[in-house]
Structures are given as C-alpha cells and as structure tokens.
gemmi code that builds the backbone of each chain (N, CA, C; Angstrom):
import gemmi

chains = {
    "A": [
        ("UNK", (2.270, -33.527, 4.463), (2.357, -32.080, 4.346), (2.994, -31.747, 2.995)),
        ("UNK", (2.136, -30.987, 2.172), (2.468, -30.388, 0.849), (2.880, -29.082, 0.568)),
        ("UNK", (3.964, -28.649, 0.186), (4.518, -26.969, 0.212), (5.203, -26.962, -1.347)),
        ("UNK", (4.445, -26.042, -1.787), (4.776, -26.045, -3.485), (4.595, -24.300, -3.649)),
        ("UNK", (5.932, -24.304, -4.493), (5.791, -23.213, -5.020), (5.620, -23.312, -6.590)),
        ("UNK", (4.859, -22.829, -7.055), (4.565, -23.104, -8.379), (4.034, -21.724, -9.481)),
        ("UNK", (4.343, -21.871, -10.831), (4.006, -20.612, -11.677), (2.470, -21.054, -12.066)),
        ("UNK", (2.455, -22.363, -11.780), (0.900, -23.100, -12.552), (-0.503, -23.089, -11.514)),
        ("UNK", (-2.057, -22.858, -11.876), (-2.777, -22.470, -11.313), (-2.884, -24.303, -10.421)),
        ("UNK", (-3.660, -23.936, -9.444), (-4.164, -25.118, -8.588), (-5.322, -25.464, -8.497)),
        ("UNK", (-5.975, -26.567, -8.620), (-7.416, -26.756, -8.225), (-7.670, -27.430, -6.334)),
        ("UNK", (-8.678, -26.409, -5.623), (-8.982, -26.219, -4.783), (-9.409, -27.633, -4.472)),
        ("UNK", (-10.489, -28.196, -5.445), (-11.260, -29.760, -4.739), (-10.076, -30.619, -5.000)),
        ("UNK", (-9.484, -30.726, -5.745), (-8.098, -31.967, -6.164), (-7.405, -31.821, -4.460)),
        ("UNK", (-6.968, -30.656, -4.499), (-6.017, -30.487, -3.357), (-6.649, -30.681, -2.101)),
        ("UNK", (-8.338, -30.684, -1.765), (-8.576, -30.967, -0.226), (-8.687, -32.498, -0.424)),
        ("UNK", (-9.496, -32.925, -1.679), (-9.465, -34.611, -1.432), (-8.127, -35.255, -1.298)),
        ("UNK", (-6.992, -34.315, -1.902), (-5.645, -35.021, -1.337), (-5.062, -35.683, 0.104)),
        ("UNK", (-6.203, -34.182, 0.995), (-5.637, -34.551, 2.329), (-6.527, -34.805, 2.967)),
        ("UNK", (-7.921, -35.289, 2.645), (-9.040, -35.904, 3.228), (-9.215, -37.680, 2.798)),
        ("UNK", (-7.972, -38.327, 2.755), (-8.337, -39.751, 2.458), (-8.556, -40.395, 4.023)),
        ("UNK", (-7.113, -39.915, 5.093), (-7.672, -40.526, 6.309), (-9.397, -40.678, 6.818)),
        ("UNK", (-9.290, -41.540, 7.706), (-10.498, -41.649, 8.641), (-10.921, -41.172, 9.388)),
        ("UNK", (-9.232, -40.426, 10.272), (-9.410, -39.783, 11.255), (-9.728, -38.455, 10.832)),
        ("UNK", (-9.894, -37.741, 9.580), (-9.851, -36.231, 9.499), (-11.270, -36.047, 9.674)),
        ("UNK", (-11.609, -35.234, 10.017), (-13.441, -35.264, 9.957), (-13.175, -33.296, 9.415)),
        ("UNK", (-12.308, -32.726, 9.443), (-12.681, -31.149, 9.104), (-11.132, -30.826, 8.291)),
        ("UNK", (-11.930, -30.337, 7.226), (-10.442, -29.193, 5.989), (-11.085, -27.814, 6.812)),
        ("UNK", (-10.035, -27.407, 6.743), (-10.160, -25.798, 6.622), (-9.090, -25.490, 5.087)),
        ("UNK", (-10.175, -24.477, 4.079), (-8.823, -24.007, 3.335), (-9.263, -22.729, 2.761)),
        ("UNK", (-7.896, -21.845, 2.728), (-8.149, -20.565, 2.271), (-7.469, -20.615, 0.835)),
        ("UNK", (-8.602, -19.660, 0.028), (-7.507, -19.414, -1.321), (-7.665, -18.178, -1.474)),
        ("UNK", (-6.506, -17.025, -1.615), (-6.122, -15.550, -2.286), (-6.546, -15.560, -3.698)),
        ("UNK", (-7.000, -14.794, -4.070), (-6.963, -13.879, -5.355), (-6.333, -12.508, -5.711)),
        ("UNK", (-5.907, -12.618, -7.002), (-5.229, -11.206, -7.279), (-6.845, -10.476, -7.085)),
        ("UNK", (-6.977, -9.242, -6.223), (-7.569, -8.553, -7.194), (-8.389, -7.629, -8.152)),
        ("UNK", (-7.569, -6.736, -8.528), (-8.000, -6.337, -9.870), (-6.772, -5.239, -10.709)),
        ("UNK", (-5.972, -5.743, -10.119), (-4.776, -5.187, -11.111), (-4.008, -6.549, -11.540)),
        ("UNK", (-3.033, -6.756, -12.746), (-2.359, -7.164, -13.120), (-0.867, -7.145, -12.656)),
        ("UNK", (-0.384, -8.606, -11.424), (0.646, -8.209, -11.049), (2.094, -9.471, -11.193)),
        ("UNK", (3.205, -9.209, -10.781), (3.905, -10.062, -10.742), (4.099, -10.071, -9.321)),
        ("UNK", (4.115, -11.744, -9.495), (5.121, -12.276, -8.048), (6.295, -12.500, -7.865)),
        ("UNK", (7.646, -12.145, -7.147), (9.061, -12.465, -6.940), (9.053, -13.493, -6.231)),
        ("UNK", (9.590, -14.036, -5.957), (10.085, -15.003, -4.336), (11.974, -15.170, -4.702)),
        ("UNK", (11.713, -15.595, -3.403), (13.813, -15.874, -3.021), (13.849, -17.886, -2.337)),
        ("UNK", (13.442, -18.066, -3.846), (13.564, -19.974, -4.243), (14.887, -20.334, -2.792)),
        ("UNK", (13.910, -21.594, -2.477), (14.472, -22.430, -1.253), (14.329, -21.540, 0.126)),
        ("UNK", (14.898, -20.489, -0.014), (13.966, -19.646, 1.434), (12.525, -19.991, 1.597)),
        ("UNK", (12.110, -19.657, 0.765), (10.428, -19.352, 0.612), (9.794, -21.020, 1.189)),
        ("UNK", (10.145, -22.106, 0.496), (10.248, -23.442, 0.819), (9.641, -23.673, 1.953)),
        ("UNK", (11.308, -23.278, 2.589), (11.736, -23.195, 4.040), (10.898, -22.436, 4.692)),
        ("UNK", (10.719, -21.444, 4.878), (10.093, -20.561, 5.750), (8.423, -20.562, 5.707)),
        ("UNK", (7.843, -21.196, 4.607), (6.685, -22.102, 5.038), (6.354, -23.451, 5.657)),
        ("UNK", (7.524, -24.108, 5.249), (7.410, -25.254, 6.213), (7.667, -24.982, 7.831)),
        ("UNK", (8.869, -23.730, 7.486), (8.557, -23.855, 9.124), (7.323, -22.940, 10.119)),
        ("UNK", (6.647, -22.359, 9.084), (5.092, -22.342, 9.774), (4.471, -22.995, 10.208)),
        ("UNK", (4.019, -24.390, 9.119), (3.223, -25.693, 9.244), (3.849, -26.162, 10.268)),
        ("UNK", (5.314, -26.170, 10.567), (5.579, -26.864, 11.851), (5.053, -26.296, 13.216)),
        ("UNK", (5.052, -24.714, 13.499), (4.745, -24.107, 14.216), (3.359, -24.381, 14.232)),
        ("UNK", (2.516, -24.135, 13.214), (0.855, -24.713, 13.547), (0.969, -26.398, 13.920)),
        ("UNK", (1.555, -26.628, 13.450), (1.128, -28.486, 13.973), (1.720, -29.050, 15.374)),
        ("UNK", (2.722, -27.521, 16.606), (2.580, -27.616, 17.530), (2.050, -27.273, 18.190)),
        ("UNK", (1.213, -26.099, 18.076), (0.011, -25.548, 18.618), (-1.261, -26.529, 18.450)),
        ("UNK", (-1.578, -26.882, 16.975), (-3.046, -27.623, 16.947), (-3.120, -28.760, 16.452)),
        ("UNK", (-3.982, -29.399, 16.476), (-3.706, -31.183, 15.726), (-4.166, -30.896, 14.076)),
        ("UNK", (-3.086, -30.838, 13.333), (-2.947, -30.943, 11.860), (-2.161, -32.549, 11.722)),
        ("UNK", (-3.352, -32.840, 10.732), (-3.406, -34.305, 10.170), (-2.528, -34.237, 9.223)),
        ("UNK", (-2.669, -33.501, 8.377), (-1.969, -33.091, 7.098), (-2.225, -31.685, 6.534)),
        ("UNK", (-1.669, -31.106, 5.791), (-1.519, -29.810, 5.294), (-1.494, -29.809, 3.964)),
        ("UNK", (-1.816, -28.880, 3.029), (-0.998, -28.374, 1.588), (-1.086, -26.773, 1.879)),
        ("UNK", (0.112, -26.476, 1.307), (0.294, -24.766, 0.916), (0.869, -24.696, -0.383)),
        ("UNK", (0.267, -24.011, -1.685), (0.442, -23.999, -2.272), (0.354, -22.282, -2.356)),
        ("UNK", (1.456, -21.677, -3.300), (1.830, -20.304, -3.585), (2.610, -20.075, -5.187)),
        ("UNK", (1.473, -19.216, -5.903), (2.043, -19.278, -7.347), (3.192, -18.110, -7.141)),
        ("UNK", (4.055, -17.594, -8.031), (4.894, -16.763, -8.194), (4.447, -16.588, -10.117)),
        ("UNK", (5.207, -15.885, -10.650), (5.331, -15.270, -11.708), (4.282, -13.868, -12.534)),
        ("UNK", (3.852, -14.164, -13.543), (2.753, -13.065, -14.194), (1.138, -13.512, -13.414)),
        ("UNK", (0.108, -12.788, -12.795), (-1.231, -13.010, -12.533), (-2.113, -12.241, -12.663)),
        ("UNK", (-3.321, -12.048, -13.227), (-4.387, -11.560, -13.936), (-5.321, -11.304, -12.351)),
        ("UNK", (-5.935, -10.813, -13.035), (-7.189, -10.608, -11.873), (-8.163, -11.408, -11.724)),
        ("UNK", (-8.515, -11.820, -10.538), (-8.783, -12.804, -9.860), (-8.263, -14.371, -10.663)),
        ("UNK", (-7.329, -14.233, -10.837), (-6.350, -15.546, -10.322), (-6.210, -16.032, -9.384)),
        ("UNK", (-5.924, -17.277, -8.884), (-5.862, -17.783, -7.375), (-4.273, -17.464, -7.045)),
        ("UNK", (-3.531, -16.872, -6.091), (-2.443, -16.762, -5.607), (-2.057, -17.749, -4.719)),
        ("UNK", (-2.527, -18.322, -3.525), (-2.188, -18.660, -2.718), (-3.456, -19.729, -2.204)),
        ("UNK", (-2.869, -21.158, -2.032), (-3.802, -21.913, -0.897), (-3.472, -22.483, 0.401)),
        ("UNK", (-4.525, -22.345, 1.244), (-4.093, -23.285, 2.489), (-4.728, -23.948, 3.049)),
        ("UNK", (-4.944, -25.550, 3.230), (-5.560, -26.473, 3.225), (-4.832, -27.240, 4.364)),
        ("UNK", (-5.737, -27.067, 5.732), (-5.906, -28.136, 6.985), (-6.252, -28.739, 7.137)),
        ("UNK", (-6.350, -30.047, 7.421), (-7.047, -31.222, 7.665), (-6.706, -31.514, 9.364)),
        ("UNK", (-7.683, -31.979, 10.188), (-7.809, -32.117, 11.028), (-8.778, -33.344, 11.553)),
        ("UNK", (-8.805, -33.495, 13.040), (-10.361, -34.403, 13.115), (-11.090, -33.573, 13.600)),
        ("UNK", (-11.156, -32.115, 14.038), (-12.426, -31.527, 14.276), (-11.619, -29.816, 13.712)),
        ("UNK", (-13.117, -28.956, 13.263), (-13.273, -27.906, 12.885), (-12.018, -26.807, 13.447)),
        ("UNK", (-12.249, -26.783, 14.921), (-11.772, -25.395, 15.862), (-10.556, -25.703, 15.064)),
        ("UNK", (-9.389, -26.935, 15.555), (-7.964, -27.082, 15.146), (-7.608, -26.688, 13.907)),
        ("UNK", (-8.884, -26.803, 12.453), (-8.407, -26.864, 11.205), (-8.443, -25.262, 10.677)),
        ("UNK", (-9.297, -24.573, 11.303), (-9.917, -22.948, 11.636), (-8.825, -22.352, 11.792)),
        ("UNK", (-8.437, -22.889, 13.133), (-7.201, -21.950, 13.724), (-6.064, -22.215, 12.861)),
        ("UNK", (-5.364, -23.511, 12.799), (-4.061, -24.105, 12.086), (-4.052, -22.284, 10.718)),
        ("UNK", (-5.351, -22.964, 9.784), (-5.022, -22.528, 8.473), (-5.242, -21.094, 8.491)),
        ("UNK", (-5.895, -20.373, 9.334), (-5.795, -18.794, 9.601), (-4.263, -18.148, 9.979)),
        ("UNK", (-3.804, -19.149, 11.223), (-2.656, -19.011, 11.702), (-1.444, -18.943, 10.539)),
        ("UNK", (-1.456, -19.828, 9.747), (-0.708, -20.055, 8.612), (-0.450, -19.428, 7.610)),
        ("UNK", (-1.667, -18.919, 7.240), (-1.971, -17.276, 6.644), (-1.449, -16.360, 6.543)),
        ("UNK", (-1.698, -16.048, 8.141), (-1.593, -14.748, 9.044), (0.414, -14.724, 8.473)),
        ("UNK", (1.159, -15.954, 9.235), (2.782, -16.059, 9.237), (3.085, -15.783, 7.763)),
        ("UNK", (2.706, -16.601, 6.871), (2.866, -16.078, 5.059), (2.911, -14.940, 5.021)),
        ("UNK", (2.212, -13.861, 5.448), (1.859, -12.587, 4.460), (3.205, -11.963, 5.195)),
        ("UNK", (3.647, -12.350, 6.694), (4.921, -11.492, 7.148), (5.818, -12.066, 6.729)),
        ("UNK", (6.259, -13.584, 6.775), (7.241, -13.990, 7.337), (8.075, -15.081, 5.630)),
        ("UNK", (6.753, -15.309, 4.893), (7.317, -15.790, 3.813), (8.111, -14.995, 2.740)),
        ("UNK", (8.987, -15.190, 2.178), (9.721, -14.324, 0.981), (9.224, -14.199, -0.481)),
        ("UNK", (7.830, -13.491, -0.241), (7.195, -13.013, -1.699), (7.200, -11.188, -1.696)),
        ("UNK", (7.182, -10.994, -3.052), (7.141, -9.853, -3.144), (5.900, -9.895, -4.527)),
        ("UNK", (5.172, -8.583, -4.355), (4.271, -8.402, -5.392), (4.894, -7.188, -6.107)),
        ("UNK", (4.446, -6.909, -7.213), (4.685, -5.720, -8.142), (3.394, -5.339, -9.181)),
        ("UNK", (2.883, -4.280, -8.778), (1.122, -4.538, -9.510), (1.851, -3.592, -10.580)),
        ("UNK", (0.563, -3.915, -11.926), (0.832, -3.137, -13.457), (-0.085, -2.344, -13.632)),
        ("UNK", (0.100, -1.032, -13.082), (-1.358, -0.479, -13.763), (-0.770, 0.721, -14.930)),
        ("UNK", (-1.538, 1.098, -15.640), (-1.572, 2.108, -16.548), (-1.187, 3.566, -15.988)),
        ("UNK", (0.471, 3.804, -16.629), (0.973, 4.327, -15.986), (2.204, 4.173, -15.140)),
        ("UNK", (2.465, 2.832, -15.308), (3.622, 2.058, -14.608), (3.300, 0.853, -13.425)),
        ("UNK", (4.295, 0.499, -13.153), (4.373, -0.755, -12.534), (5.517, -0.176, -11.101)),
        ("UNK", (4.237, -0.753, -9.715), (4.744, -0.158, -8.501), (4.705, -1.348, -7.708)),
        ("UNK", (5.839, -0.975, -6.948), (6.045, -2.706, -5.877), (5.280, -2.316, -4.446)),
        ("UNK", (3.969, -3.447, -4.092), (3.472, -3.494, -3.091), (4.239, -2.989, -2.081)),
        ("UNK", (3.364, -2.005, -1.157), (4.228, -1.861, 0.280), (3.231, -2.634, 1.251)),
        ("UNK", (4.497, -3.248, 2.343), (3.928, -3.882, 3.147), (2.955, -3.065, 4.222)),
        ("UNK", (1.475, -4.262, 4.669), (0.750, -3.313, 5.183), (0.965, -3.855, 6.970)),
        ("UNK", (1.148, -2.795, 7.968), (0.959, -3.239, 9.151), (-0.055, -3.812, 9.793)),
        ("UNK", (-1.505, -3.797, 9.002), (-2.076, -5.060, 9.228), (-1.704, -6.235, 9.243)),
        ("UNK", (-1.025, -6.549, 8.592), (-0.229, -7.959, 8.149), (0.448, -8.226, 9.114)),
        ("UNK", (0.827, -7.149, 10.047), (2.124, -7.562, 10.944), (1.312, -7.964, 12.287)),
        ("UNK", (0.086, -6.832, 12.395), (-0.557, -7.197, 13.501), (-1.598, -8.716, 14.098)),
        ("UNK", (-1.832, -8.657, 12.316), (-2.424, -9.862, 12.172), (-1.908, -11.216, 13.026)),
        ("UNK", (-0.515, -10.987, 12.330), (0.825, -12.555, 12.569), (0.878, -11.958, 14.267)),
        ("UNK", (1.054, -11.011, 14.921), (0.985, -10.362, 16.083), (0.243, -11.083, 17.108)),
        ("UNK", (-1.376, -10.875, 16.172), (-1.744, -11.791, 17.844), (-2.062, -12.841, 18.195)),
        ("UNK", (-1.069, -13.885, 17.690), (-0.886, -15.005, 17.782), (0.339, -15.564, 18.553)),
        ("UNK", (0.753, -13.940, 18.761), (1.769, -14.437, 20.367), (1.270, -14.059, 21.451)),
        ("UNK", (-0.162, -13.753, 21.315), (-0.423, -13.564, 22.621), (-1.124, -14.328, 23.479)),
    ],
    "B": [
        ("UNK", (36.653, -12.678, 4.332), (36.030, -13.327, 4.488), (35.413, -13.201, 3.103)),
        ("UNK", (34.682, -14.182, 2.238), (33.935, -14.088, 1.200), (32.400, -14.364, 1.280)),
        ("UNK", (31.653, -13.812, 0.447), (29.987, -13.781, 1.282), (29.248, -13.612, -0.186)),
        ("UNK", (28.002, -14.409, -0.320), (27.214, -14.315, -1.576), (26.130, -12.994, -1.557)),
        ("UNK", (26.090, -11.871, -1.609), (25.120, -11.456, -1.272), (24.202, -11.146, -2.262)),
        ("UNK", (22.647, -10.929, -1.874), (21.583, -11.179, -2.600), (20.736, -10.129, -2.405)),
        ("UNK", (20.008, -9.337, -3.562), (19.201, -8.236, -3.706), (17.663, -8.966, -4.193)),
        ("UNK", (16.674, -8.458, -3.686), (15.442, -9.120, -4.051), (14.184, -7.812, -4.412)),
        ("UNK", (13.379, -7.946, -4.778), (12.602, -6.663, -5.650), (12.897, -5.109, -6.169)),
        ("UNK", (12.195, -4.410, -5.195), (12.789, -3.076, -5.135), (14.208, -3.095, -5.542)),
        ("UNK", (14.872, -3.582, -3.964), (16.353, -3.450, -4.165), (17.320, -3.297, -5.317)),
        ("UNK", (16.385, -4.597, -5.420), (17.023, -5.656, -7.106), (16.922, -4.375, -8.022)),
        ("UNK", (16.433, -4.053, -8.093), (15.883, -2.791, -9.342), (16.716, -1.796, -9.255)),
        ("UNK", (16.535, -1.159, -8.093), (17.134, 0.018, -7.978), (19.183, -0.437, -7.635)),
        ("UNK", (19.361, -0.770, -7.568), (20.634, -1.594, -7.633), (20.792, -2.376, -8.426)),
        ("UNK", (20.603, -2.593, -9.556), (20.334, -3.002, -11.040), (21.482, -4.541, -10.993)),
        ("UNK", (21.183, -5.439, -10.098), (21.717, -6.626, -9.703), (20.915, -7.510, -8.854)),
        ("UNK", (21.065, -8.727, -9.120), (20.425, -9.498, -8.178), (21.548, -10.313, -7.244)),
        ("UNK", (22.798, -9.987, -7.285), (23.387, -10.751, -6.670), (24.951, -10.506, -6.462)),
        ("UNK", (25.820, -10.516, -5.916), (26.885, -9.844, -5.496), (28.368, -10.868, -4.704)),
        ("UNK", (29.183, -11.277, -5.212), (30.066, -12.053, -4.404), (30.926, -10.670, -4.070)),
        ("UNK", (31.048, -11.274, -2.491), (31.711, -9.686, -2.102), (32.867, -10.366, -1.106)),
        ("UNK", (34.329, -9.440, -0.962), (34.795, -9.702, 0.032), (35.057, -9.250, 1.004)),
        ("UNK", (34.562, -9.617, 2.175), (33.945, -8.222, 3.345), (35.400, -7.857, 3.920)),
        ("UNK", (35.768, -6.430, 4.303), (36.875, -5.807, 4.947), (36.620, -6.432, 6.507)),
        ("UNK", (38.067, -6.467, 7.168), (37.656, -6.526, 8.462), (37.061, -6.009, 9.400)),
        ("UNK", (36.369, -6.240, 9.830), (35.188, -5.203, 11.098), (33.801, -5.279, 10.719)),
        ("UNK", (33.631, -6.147, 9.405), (32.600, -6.218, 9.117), (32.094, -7.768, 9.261)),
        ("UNK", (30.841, -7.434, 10.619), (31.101, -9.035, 10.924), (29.278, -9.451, 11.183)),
        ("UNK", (28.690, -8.324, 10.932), (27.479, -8.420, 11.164), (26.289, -8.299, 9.792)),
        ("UNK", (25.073, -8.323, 10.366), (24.202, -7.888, 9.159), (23.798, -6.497, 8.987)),
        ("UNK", (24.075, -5.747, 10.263), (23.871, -4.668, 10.881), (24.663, -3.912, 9.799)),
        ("UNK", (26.436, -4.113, 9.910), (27.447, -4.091, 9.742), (27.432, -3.640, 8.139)),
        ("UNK", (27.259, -5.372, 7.507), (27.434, -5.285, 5.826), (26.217, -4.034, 5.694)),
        ("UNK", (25.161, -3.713, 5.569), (24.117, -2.961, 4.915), (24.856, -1.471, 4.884)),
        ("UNK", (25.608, -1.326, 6.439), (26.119, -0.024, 6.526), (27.757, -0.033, 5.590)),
        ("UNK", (28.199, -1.299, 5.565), (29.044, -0.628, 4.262), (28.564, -0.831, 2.989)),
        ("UNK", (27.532, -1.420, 2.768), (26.963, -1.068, 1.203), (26.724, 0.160, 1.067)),
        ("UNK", (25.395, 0.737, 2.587), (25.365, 2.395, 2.245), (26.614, 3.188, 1.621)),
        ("UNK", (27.538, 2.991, 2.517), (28.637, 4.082, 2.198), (29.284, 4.107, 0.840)),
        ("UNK", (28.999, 2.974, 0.335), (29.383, 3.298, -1.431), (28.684, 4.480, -2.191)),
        ("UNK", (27.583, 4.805, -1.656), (27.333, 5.989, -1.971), (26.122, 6.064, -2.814)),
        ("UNK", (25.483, 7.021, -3.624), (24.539, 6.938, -4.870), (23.371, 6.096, -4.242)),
        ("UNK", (22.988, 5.297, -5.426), (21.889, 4.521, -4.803), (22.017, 3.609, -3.847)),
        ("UNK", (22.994, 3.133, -3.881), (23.211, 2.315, -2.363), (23.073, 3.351, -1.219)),
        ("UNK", (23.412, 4.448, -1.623), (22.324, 5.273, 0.086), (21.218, 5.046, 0.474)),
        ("UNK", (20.609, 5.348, -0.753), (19.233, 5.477, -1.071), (18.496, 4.214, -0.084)),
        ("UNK", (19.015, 3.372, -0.857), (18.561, 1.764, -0.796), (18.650, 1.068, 0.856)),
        ("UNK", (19.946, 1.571, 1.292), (20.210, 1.414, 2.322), (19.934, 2.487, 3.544)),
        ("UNK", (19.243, 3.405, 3.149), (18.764, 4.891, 3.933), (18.509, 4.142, 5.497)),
        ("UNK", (18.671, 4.698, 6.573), (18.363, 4.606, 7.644), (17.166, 4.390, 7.782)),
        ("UNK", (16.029, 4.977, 7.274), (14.929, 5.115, 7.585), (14.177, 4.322, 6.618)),
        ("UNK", (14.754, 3.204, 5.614), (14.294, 2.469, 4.484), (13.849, 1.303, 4.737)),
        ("UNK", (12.950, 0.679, 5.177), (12.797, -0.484, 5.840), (13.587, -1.882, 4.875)),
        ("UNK", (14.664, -2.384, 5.765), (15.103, -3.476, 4.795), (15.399, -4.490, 5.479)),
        ("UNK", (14.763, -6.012, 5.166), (14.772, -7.191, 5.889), (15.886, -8.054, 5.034)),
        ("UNK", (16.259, -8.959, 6.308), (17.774, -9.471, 5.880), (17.201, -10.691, 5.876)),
        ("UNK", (18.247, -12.283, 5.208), (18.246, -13.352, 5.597), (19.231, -14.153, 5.979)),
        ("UNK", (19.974, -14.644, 6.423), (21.422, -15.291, 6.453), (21.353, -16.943, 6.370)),
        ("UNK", (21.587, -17.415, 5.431), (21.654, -18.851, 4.382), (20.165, -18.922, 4.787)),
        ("UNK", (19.240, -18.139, 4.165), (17.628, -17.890, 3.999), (16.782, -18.496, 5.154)),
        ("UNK", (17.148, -17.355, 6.356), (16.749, -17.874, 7.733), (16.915, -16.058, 8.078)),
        ("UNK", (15.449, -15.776, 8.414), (14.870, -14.267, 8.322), (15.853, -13.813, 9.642)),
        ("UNK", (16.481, -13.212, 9.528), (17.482, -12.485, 10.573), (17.717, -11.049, 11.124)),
        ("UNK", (17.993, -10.429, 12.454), (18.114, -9.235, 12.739), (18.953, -8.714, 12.662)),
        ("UNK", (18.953, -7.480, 12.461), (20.951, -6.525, 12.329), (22.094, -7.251, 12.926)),
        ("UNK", (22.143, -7.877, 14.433), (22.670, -8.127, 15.378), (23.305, -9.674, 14.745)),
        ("UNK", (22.548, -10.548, 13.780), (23.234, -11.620, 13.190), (24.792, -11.439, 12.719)),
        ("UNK", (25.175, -12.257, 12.678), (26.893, -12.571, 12.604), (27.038, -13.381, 11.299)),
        ("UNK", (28.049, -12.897, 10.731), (28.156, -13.375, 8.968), (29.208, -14.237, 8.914)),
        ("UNK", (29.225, -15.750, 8.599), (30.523, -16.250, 8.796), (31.015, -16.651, 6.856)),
        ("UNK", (32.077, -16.379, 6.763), (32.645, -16.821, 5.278), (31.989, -17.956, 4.943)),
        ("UNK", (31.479, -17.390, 3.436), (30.653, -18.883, 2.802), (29.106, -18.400, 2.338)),
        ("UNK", (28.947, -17.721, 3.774), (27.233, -17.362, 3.776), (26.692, -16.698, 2.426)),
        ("UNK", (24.852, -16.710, 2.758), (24.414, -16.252, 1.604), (23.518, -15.132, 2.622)),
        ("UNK", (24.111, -14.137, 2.454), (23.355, -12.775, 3.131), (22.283, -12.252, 1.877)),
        ("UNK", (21.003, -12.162, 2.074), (19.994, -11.876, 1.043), (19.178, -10.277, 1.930)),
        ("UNK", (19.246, -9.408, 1.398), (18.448, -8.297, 1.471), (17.302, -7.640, 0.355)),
        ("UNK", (16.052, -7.208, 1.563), (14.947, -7.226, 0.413), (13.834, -6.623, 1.394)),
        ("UNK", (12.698, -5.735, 0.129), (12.125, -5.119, 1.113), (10.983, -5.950, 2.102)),
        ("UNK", (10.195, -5.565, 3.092), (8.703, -6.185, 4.060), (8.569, -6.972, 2.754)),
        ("UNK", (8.166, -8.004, 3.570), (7.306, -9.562, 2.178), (5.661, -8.683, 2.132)),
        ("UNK", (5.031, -8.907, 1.104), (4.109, -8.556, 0.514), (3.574, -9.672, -0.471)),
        ("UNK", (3.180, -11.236, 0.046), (3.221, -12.503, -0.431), (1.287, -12.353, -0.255)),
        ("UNK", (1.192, -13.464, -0.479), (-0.209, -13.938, 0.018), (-1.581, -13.753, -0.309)),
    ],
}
model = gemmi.Model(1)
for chain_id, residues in chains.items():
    chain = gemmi.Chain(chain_id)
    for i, (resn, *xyz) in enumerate(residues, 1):
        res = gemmi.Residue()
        res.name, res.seqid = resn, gemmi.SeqId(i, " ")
        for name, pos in zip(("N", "CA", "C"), xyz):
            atom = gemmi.Atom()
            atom.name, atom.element = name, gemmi.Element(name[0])
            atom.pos, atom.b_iso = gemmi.Position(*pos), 0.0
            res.add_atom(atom)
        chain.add_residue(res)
    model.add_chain(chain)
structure = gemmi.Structure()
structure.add_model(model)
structure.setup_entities()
C-alpha cells in the first residue's frame, strides 16, 4: 500500500504496473482527478493528510479484498487539467477493486485534509465544500 | 495547560497566522470550548469563529467533534469542510 503526497505529477501506467506484479491480482480499478479549468492551489495539513488516508485504505481493505493499493494526491500550484489525485486497487476480481477505489474516493473528498483555492480573473476564492461530497461518503454507511 | 494550535486555509488568511502556542485558561477543556474562547477575542476571530461558520477541528490530526477533550501538549488544528480530490 502506497500513500504519497506529492507537488510532482504521476504517471497512471507506472503506478498500476506497480501493483499488478502479483499473480493473484486479476483486476486494478483506478481513478484519476483533474483540475478543471481554472488555475488553482492546493493546501493540505502534512502528516494528518498521510494519516487520514491510510486510514481509509484500511477501512476499504476491511470491507473488500484489496491486494494492494496506491493513493497518490498532489498539493501545491495546478493548471487545468492537471492530474490531482489517483486511486489505484488491485484486487483478484473486478466488483472488490470497483467498490474498494470508489469507496476511497468518496472518504478523500470528506474526510482527507485538502483544501483548494481556484485563481480566476478577478481574484482568488477558496472552494466551498459541496454536500454532494458528504452524501456521497454517506452511503456507504448504509 | 499549553496547546499548539493550528489555522488552515480560509482561516489561515483571515487570521493572518498559521499557527498559535496558546495557554488555555481554566475551564477550557474542550474543542467545543477553545473555538468559543478564540471567538470572544473579538474582530475577526468572531467572524472566523461565527456560530453559523462551518469549522472542522483535529486533535494531534485525528478529525474530531466539539465534545473532544484537549490534554496539555496537543496539537488542536482548525480549518474549513476539506475540498481535496
């Protein structure tokens, strides 16, 4: 299991062949974010942020069979359509790697410690959180 | 008691600090607690701390509710809904 926070972009195929060497994995699931189309910055609150994704991946890998994981999340200056965010499941079948990396998602957008701040012409305004996001992470307690 | 406390976006801005060693008066023993005596300093710490301002806490960066308990040492971090992803 890989959890990186990083200012530097990621490549998508590097990072699934990372966690597709087993035998047993037969399915990745992976999502990647884009900024986009404003110019924004990312905050985070270093070692929380860490933390509070790993303890997602733990929460998905008691619900579903995750082989291995990467989450990768840039922070600093990002352009439009930049990649922000990846999440990469490995599993031995589809449903587990589907659910894991949606699920994982879903907990990030509430529960991880990022903040956005978009630049547009005219000034620079800090994302408000959307209650989709909340409902999203929501129905996964049910 | 002594306590690290921590401002993150918005906050950070409008409270023109990211970070605060404070030494809490007695009676102040919660998370509930500290936010409501930051309000009362007054100015933008009203603002910031408004009743109706949505503001999420962490205590040694472990996402926490008003009702958490602050023990000397801690790192109390306040900041607005995450907007990550």
């Amino acid at each position: 299991m890989k959890v990186a926070i990083q200012r530097e972009d990621f490549d998508l195929g590097a990072e699934v062949r990372a966690i597709s060497r087993s035998p047993k994995i037969g399915a990745v699931a992976s999502f990647v974010g884009l900024v986009r189309d404003v110019r924004m910055t990312l905050e985070h609150y270093p070692g929380m942020t860490e933390n509070a994704i790993r303890q997602i991946v733990d929460q998905a890998a008691a619900r579903w069979q995750v082989l291995d994981c990467t989450v990768i999340h840039r922070y600093g200056e990002l352009q439009p359509n930049d990649q922000i965010v990846l999440v990469a499941v490995a599993s031995a079948h589809r449903g587990d790697a589907f659910a894991a990396c949606e699920f994982i998602m879903d907990y990030l957008k509430t529960q991880a410690p990022f903040w956005k701040k978009e630049h547009r012409t005219g000034g620079a305004t800090w994302v408000e959180a959307r209650t989709a996001d909340d409902e999203a992470a929501d129905r996964w307690e049910k | 008691m002594k306590v690290t406390v921590l401002f993150f976006a918005a906050l950070r801005e409008q409270l023109g600090r990211p970070r605060e060693e404070l030494e809490l008066p007695a009676g102040v023993s919660t998370v509930g607690g500290l936010r409501d005596h930051l309000r009362a300093r007054g100015g933008e710490w009203a603002n910031v701390f408004a009743p109706n301002r949505p503001v999420r806490a962490a205590v040694n960066q472990e996402m926490v509710q008003p009702v958490a308990t602050i023990s000397a040492g801690d790192e109390v971090a306040f900041f607005p809904p995450v907007t990550g992803g």
